[in-house]
Phi, psi and omega in degrees: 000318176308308176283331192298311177298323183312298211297359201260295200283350162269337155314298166327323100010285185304300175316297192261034154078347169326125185267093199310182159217020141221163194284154205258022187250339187241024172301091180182129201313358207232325194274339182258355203271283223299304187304301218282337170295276223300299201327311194291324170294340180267341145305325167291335166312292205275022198275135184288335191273342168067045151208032131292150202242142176276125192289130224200141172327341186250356166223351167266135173247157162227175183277021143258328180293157204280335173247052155311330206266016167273344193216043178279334219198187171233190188305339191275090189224030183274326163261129192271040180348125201234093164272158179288350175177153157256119180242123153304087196285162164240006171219156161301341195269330179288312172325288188318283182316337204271329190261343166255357170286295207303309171276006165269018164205025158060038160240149183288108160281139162222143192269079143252162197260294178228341179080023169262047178285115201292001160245059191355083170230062165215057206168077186258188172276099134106038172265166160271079199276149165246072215255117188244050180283343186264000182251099227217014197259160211206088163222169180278169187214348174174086171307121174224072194294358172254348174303290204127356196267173160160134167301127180230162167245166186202128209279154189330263186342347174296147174274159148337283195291349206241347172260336187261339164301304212277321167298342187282318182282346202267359187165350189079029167270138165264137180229163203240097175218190164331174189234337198274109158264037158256357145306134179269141161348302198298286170307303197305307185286306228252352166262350188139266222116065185224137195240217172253002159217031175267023185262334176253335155278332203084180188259162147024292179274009166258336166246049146208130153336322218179158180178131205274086179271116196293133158282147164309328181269016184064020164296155163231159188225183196236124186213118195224167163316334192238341171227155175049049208265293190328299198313314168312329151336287185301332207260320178274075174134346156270047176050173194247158171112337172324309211222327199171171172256139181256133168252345162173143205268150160259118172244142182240124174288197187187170201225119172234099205317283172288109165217150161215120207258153188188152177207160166210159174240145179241160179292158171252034168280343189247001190313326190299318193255014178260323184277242181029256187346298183309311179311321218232357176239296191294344175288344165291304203286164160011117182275353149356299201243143193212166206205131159259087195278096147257122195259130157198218169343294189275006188111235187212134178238169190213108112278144185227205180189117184257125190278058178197220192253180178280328162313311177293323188290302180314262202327343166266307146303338175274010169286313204321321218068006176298008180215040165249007187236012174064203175083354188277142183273294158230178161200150183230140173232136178215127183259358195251034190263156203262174175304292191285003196277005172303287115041295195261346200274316187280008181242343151218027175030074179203073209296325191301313203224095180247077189279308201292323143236056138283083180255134149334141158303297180270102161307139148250171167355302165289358159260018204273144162231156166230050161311163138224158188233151172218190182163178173191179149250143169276150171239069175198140179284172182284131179297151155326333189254332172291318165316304172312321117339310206262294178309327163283341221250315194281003169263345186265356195319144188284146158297107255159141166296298167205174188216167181171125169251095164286099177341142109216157198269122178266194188103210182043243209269005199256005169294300194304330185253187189266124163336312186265028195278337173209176187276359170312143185218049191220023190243049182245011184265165184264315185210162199224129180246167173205146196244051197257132157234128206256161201176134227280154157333143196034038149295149192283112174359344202225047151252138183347324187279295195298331161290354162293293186308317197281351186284301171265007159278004179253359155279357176235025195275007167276317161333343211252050171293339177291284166162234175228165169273132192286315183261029115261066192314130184234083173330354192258343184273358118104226192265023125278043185282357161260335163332304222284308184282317191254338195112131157284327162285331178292333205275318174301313192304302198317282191304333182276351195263325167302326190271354178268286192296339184247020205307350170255020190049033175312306203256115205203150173194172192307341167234048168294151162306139159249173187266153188329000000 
């Protein structure tokens, strides 16, 4: 398999004029290392702008170098993936050399961002990984202080936590993404996006603008409403590694005066009539607001995040019915949280202490987890026998580092639009479950925790009329997996559009769009 993809991608090399530098008679993963080191210094040698980097022990890895197995893979390790090298770029210009040495020596470039592709496939087996962790700068280019708005830009590699930081010093702007602040920017944009004010904003890929993109042939294009637009099309919500590497999002913030974040807990004696509640209001309500349920052994918790005051907010919760059936353990409201301290109360419920996103640029070993995650959507609420499924499944959780079945509610500004305004095909859904379980390094496929998870997601998969989320990537949905994510029509559009911008398949993994 390793050669048959070399010989294909040195074809590829040969095609777009590239001057390979070894002979497919000189096929061998050390020989392809070498040629692919030396193009790039010598490209960096002969470059006029003087910011290309020479590759040095500390951004190329290889299976010898001493941190291969930290950035062999991203945080995302359950599949133990072996690429033939990792190059940190630290520039669009480091890209550019990187995709173009990888396809001039028949080697596969894979794109990663943060590396949570939850079955790590930004990190393939016998790849060019291009980890653009090092590429994190976050400024504004044009600022409208009576709106509250302004455009910023932001290079692939930012993590969550390091864009939301750095918008918070630049003016106290909010962009509407994830809650996980170890994600990277790059994948997160290019699956949809969707965060805790996206029932009002809409997600992620929906508020950018603009986008710088590397080609297979090492060209860079501009790809917008106005230029490139299919591509642009594809990239907000056809996944990343497809078409090109985006090296940097033009995005649009917000200044949001009023936020109020909250959570609560129930006994798990009340879990049936708390998802029933939950199910039966919010997905309706106010797009103000937007809510995370989780159910599982010990009961059922909520957090949300409201665009208004904690007065406005009560009155919406004594709406819900979430408190006509007792059982509440806590329940917490808070209006006076800084902007980015929102950020952390929703990710460890807490305004006080944002610890939490202090995250690294470069990740290692100690943060790798070997989870799996599944999910889907409904465009329907959930039946009573369906409650019942979710509450029995949360009484069977495995002795596990952790488990967790999650609620979130769709409706709001994603009712008014169309499947196809992006390949996200998902916004006729009502509610979204994600699914997680966690589970130690080489555990075996047939062990409890993972016959947990595929049990009930396959108990709850007549429901999953929605499909899936492209950024809960799932290997288990086998060769439909672009129905399942895009739509059959978004998934054509997808392919023919792979055959303008990818025509040779450079950029490929185990679920890339393919070409027609």
């Amino acid at each position: 398999m390793f050669l048959a993809r070399v010989a294909a991608l040195f074809t590829a090399a040969v095609a777009t004029g590239a001057l390979a530098q070894v002979t497919q008679s000189e096929l061998t993963p050390t020989s392809l290392l070498q040629a692919f080191e030396d193009c790039m210094d010598t490209r960096a040698a002969n470059s006029s702008n003087g910011n290309d980097t020479l590759t040095t022990n500390t951004n190329f890895f290889v299976s010898a170098s001493p941190l291969y197995e930290d950035y062999a893979t991203g945080p995302k390790a359950r599949i133990d993936r072996k690429p033939l090298g990792v190059y940190f770029a630290t520039s669009e210009d480091d890209v550019v050399r990187a995709v173009t040495c990888s396809v001039a020596n028949g080697l596969s470039p894979v794109p990663r961002s943060g590396g949570h592709s939850y079955e790590v496939l930004s990190s393939m087996d016998g790849s060019l990984v291009i980890d653009m962790a090092d590429m994190v700068d976050v400024r504004l280019v044009s600022e409208n202080r009576t709106e509250g708005s302004a455009l910023a830009t932001v290079q692939a590699g930012a993590r969550l936590a390091w864009v939301y930081t750095e918008l918070d010093r630049l003016g106290g702007y909010n962009f509407n993404a994830g809650t996980c602040p170890s994600v990277g920017i790059g994948g997160h944009i290019s699956g949809g996006g969707y965060g805790m004010v996206s029932r009002h904003y809409g997600l992620a890929a929906d508020q950018t603008t603009e986008m710088r993109v590397v080609l297979y042939n090492g060209s860079v294009v501009t790809a917008s409403a106005t230029h490139n637009s299919e591509l642009f099309w594809a990239l907000r919500g056809g996944g990343a590694g497809s078409f090109g590497i985006v090296t940097l999002f033009t995005i649009k913030v917000h200044t949001i005066p009023v936020v109020t974040v909250f959570s609560m807990q129930f006994n798990a004696s009340v879990r049936a009539q708390v998802l029933r509640a939950w199910m039966d209001y919010f997905p309706t309500a106010d797009s103000r607001v937007t809510t995370q349920l989780v159910v599982d052994g010990s009961g059922a918790r909520m957090t949300g995040q409201y665009l208004g005051s904690k007065a406005e907010l009560d009155v919406l919760l004594n709406s819900s019915g979430l408190f006509d059936h007792g059982g509440l353990k806590a329940l917490d409201r808070r209006d006076n949280c800084s902007q980015l301290a929102t950020k952390a109360y929703v990710w460890k419920g807490t305004c006080d202490d944002l610890s939490s996103l202090n995250v690294s640029h470069r990740l290692t070993s100690a943060d790798k987890d070997y989870s799996k995650i599944k999910g889907g959507y409904s465009n329907s609420v959930l039946d009573d026998d369906g409650v019942k499924t979710v509450v029995d499944w949360a009484d069977s959780l495995p002795n596990t580092t952790w488990a967790y079945i999650q609620f979130e509610a769709y409706g709001g500004v994603f009712a008014s639009q169309k499947n196809d305004m992006t390949p996200w095909a998902h916004r006729d859904a009502v509610w979204s479950v994600q699914i997680g379980v966690g589970a130690n390094k080489g555990e075996s496929e047939d062990s409890p925790s993972y016959k947990w998870i595929r049990g009930i997601a396959g108990a709850l998969e007549r429901y999953f009329d929605g499909g899936n989320y492209q950024n809960y990537c799932d290997l288990d949905l086998g060769a439909d997996f672009g129905r399942r994510y895009w739509g059959a029509d978004n998934f054509a559009r997808l392919r023919h559009i792979k055959a303008q911008y990818d025509p040779l398949n450079v950029f490929h993994s185990a679920q890339s769009i393919p070409l027609p």
